[in-house]
BANU-808108 format. One record per atom (N, C-alpha, C): residue in one letter; x, y, z. Coordinates in steps of 0.2 Angstrom, whole numbers, plus 2048, in hexadecimal, padded with zeros to 3 digits. Example, Ala and Ser with C-alpha at 12.3 -4.5 7.8 and 13.67 -1.06 7.14 Angstrom:
A8427E4827;A83E7EA827;A8427F0827;S8407F5823;S8447FB824;S840800827;
This chain:
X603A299B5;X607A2E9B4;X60FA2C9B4;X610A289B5;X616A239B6;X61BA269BD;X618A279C2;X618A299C7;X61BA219CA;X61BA1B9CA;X61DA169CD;X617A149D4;X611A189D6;X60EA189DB;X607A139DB;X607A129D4;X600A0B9D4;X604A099CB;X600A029CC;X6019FE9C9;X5FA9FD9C5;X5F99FE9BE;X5F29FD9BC;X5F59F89B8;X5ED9F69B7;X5EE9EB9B3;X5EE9ED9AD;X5EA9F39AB;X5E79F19A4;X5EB9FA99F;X5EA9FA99A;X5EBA00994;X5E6A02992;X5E4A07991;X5E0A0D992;X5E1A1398A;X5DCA10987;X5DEA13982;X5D7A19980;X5D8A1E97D;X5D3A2497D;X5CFA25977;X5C8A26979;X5C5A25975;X5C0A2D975;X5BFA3096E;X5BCA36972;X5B5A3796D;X5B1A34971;X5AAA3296E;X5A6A3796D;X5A9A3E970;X5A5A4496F;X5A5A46966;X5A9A45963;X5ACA4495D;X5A6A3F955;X5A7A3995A;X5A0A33955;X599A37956;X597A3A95D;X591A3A95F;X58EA4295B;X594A4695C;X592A4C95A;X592A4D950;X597A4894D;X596A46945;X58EA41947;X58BA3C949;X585A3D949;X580A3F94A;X580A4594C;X57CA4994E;X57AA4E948;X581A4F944;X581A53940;X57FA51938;X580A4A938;X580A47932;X577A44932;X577A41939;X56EA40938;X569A4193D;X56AA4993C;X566A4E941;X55EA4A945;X55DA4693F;X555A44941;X557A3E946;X55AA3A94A;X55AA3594E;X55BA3B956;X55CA42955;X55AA4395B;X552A4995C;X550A4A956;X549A4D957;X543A4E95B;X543A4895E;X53EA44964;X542A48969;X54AA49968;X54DA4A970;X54AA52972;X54BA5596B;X54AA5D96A;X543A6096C;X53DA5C96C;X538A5C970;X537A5E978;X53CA5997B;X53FA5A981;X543A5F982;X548A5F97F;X54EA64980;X54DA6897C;X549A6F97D;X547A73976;X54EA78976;X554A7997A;X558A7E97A;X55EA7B973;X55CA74971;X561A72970;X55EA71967;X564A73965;X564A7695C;X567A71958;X567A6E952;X569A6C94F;X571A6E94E;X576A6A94C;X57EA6C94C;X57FA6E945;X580A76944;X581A7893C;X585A7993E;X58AA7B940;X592A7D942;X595A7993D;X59CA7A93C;X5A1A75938;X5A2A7393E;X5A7A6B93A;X5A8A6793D;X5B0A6A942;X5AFA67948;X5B5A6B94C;X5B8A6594B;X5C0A6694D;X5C2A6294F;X5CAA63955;X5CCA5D956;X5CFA5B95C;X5D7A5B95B;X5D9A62960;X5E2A6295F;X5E4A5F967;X5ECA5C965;X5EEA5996B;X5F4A5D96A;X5FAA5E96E;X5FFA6196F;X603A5C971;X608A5B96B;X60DA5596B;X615A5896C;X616A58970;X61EA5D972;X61CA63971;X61EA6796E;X61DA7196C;X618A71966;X615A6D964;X611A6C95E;X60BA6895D;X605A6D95C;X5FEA6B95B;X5FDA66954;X5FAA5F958;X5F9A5B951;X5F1A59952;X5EEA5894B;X5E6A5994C;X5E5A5394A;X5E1A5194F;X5DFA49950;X5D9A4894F;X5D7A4294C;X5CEA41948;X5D0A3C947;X5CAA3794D;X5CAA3094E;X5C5A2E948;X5C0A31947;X5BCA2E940;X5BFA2F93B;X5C3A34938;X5C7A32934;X5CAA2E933;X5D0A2C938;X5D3A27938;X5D1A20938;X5CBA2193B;X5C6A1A93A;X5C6A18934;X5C4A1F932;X5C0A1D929;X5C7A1B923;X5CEA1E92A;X5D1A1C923;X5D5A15924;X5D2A12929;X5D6A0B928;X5D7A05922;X5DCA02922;X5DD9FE91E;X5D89F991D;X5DA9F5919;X5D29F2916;X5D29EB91A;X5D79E991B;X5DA9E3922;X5D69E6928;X5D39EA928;X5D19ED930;X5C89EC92C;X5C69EB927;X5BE9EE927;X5BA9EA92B;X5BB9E692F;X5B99E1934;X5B79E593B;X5BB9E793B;X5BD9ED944;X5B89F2943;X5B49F2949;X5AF9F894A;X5B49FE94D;X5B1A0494F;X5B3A06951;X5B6A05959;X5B4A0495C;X5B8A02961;X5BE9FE962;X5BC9F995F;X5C29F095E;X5C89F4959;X5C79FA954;X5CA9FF952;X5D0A00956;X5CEA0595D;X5D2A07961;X5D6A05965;X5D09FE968;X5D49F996C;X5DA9F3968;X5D89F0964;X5DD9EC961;X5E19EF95F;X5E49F495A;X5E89F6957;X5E99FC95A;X5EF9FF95A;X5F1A0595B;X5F5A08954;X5F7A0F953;X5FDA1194E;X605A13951;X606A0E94A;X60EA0C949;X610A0D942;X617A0B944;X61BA0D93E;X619A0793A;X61BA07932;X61B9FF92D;X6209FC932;X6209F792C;X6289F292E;X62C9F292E;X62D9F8926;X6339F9924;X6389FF929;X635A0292B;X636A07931;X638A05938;X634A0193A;X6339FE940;X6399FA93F;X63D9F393B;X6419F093A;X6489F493C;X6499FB93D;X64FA0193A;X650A00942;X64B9FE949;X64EA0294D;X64C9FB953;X6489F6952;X6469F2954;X64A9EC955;X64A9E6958;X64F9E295A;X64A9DB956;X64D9D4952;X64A9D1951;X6439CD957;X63F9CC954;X6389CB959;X6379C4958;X6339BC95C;X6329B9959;X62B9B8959;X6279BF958;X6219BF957;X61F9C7955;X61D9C794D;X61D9CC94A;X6169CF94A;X6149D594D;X60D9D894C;X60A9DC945;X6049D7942;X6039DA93D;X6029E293C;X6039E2938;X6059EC937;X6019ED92E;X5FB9F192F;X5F59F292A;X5F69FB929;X5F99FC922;X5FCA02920;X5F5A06920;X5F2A0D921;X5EEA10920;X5EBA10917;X5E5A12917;X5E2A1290E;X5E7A1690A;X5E8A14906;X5ECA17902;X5E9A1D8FF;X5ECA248FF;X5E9A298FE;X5E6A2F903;X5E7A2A90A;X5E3A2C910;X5E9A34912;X5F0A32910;X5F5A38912;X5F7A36919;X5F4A2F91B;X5F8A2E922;X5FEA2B922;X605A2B927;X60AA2A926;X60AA2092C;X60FA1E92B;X60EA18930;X606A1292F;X605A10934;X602A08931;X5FFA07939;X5F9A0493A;X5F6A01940;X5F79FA942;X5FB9FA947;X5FD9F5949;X5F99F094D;X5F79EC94C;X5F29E594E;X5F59E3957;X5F19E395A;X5F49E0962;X5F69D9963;X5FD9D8966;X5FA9CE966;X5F49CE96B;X5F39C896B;X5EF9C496F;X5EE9C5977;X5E99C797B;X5EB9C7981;X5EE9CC983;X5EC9D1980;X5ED9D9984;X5E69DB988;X5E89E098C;X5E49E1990;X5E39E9990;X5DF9EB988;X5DE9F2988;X5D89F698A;X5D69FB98D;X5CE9FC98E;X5CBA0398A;X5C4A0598A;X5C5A0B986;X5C3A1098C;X5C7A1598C;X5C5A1898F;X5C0A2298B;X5BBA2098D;X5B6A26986;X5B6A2B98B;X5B8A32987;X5B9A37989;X5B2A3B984;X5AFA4098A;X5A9A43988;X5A4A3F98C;X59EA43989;X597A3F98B;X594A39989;X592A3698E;X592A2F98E;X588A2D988;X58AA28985;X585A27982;X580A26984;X57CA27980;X574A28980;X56FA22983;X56CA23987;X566A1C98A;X562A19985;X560A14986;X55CA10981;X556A13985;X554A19981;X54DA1D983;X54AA1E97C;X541A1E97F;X53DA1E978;X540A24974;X543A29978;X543A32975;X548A30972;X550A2C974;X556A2C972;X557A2796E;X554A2396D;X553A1C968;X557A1B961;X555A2095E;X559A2195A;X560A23959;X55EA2895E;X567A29961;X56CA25963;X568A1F968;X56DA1B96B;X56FA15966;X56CA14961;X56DA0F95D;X571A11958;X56FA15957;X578A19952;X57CA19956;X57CA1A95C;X582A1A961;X587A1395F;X581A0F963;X584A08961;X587A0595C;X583A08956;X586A0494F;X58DA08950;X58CA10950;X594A13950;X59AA10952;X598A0C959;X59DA0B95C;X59EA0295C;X59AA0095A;X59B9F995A;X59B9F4951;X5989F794D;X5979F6947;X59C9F7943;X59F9F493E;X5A49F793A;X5A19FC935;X5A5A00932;X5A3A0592D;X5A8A0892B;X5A9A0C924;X5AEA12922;X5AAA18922;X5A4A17921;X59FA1D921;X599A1E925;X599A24928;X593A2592D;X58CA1F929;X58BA23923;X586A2391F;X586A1A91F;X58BA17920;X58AA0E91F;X587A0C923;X586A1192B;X580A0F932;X579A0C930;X576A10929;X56FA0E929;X56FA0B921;X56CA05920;X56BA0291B;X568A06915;X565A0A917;X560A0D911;X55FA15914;X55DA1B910;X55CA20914;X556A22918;X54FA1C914;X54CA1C918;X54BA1991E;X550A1391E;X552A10924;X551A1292D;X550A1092F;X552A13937;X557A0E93B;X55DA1293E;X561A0E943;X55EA09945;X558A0A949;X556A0594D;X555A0094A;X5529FD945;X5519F9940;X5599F493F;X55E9F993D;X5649F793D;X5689F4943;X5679F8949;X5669F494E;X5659EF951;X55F9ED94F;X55D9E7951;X55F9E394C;X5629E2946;X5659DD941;X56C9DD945;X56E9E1948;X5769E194B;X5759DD94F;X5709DE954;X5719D995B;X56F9D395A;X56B9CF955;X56A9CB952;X5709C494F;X5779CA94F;X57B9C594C;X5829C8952;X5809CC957;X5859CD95D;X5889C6962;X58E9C7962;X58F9C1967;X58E9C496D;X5919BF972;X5919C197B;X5949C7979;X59C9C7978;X59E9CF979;X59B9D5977;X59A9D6973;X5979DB973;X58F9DD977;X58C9D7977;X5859D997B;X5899DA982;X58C9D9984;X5919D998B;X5939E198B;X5979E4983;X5989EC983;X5919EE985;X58B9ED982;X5869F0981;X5829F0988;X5839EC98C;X57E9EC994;X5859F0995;X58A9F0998;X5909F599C;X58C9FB999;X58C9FE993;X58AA05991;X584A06994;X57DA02996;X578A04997;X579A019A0;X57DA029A2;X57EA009A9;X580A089AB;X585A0B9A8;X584A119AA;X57CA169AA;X577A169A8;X573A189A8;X56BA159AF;X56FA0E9AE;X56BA0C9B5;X570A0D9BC;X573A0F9BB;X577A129C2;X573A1A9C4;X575A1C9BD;X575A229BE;X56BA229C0;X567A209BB;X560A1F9BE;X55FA1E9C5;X563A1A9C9;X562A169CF;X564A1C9D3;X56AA209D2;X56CA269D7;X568A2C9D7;X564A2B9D0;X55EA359D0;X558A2F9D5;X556A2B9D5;X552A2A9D9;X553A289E2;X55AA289E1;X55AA269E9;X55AA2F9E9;X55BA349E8;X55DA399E9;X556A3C9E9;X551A3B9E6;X54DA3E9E4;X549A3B9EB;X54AA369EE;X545A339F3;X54AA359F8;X54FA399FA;X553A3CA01;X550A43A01;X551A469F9;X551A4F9FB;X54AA509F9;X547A549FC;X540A569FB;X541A5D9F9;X53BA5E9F5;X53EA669F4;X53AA6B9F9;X53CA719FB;X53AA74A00;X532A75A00;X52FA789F8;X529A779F9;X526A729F8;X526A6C9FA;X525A679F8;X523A639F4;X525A659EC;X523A649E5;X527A5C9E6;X524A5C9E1;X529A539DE;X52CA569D9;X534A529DA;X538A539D5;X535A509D0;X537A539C9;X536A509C3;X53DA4D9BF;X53DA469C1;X544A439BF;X546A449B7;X53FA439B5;X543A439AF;X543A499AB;X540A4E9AD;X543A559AB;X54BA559AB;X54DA549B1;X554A559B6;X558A529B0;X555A4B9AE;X559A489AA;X55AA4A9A3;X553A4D9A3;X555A51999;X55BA5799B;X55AA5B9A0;X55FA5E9A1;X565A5C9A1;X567A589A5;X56FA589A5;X571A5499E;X56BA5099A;X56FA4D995;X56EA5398F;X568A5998F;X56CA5D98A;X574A6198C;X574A62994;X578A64996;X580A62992;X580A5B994;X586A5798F;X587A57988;X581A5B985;X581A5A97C;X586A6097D;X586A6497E;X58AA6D97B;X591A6D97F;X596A6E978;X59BA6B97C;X59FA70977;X5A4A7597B;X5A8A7A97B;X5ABA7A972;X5ACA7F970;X5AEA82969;X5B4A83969;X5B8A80967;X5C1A83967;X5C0A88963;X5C7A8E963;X5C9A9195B;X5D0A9195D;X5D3A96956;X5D9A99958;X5DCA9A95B;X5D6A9E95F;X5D8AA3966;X5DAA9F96B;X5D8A9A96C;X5DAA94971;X5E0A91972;X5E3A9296B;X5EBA9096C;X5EDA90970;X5EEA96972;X5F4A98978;X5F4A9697E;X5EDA97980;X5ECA92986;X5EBA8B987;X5EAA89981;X5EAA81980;X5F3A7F981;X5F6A8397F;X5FEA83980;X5FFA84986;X5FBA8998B;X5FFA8B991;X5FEA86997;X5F9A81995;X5F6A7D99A;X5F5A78996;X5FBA75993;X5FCA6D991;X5FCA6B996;X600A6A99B;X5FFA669A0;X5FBA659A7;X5F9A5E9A8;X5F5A5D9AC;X5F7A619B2;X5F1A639B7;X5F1A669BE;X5F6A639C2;X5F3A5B9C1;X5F6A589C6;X5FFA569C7;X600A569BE;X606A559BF;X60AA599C0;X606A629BE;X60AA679C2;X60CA699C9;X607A679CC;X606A679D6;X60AA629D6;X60BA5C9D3;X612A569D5;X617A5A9D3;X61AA5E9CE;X620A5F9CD;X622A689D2;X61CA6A9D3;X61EA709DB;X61FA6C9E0;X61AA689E2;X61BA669E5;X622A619E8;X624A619E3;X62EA5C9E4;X632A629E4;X630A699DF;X635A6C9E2;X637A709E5;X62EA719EA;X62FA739F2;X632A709F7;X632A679F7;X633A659FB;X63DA649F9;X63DA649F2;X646A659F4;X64AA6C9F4;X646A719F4;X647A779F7;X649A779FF;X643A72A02;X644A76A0A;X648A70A0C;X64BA67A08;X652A67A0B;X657A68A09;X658A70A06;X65EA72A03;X662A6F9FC;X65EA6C9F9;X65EA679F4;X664A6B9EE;X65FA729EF;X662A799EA;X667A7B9EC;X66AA799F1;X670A7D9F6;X66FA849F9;X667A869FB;X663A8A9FE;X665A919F9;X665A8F9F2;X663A949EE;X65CA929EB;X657A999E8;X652A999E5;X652A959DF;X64EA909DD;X650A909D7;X64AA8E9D3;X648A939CE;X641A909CB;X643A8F9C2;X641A8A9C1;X641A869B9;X64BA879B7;X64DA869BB;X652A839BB;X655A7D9B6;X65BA7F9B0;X65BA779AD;X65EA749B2;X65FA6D9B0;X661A689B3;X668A679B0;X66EA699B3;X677A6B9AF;X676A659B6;X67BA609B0;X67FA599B5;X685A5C9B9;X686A639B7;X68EA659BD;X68AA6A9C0;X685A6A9C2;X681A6E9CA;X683A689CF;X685A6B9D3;X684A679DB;X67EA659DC;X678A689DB;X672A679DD;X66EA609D8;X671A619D3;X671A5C9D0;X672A549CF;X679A559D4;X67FA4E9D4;X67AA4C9DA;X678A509DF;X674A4D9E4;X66EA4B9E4;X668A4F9DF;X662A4C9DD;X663A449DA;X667A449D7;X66BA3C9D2;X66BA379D7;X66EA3A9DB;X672A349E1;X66BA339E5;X665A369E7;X662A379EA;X65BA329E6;X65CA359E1;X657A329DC;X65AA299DD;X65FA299D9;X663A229DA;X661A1E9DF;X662A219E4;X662A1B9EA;X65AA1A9EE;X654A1F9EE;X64FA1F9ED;X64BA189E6;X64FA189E2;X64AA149DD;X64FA0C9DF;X653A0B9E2;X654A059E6;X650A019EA;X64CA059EE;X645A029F1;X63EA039EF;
């Protein structure tokens, strides 16, 4: 939060995978059927497709990762989704960037969006040697299980495969993921097989904690838990994920900012209230005028604190 109070190694870039998983779900309803057996509450996705607003100063801008995936430049058709995110990020061309920028003796390649896409600006390639991680927002991917097999292999290709179109996941339309799957891993290197055990580590944690839990608590009447009931639950639980509308607006405005960063900022201007900081006047949402007294003293105060 740029608080100055930890130092983190790496960059942290967001990734909202509820978005890939929910297009396919939608596009090829049949890789979870087997799941629907189990989870009978859970309906195929006929809704349109929602999508995702972010609040950029006083202004709502609608953001679509698979979009922008899809409309990368053709220098990018190599990039899976991920290496997508991690490696490049959006920038301005050159010719822009040149206007405000100081000579560099090491220029990053800059790959304009498809012509036609209506996107403004150009993806800018990382140098060598950064240290970005993905951080996936939503529910985390599907186990490599008989029931979810198909699902988790889409998963995969989604996210590790290149493509411009859902529909390029499977080679034919009688094809099955799995199938295409297995020609992926076939020609993976370390790295990714490296992604693919990390993704399916989270599910042997989580298997290892319902069993120690399962062998602490007993149920009153003595029944044996049924683990993997518990677990279809919680993972249909994770499928049904909240419907925005218009009506949302207003609240999505009124509660841009984080909890925490609001509890830091009472919390500074409780405590320079009680040492008189305000000159024992109330003052709530106060501007900041350089010719307030309480001001020349915040500065000084602020000033000499960022010395050590």
């Amino acid at each position: 939060m740029g608080w100055g109070d930890r130092f983190i190694s790496h960059n942290f870039v967001t990734i909202y995978w509820d978005e890939v998983s929910r297009s396919l779900r939608r596009s090829f309803p049949e890789i979870w059927k087997k799941m629907l057996v189990t989870l009978q509450s859970l309906e195929p996705l006929t809704h349109p497709r929602s999508a995702r607003l972010e609040v950029c100063g006083d202004s709502l801008v609608l953001k679509d990762q698979l979009k922008e995936y899809a409309d990368r430049g053709h220098e990018l058709d190599d990039f899976s989704f991920l290496d997508y995110f991690l490696e490049t990020y959006d920038g301005r061309t050159s010719k822009d960037a040149d206007k405000d920028t100081k000579p560099s003796r090491y220029r990053s390649t800059r790959v304009p969006y498809l012509d036609g896409s209506g996107r403004k600006g150009c993806r800018i390639v990382r140098q060598g040697g950064h240290e970005t991680m993905p951080r996936f927002v939503g529910a985390w991917f599907p186990r490599d299980a008989p029931a979810t097999r198909e699902y988790y292999c889409a998963s995969m290709l989604a996210l590790l495969c290149p493509w411009r179109d859902l529909d390029d996941l499977k080679e034919s339309p009688h094809g099955t993921f799995a199938q295409m799957y297995e020609r992926f891993l076939e020609c993976a290197d370390a790295r990714v097989t490296r992604i693919i055990e990390n993704i399916n580590y989270f599910h042997e944690c989580s298997d290892g904690a319902r069993q120690r839990n399962a062998s602490a608590i007993l149920p009153a009447n003595g029944a044996v838990l049924d683990i993997e009931r518990r677990r279809a639950v919680d993972e249909e639980e994770s499928f049904e994920l909240p419907e925005l509308s218009l009506a949302d607006v207003p609240f999505i405005r009124a509660n841009r900012w984080d909890p925490r960063d609001l509890a830091f900022g009472q919390g500074a201007m409780a405590a320079a209230r009680e040492i008189g900081l305000f000159g024992g006047e109330e003052v709530d949402g106060c501007p900041m005028n350089a010719d307030e007294p309480w001001w020349t003293t915040f500065q000084s105060l602020r000033l000499g604190a960022s010395i050590y």
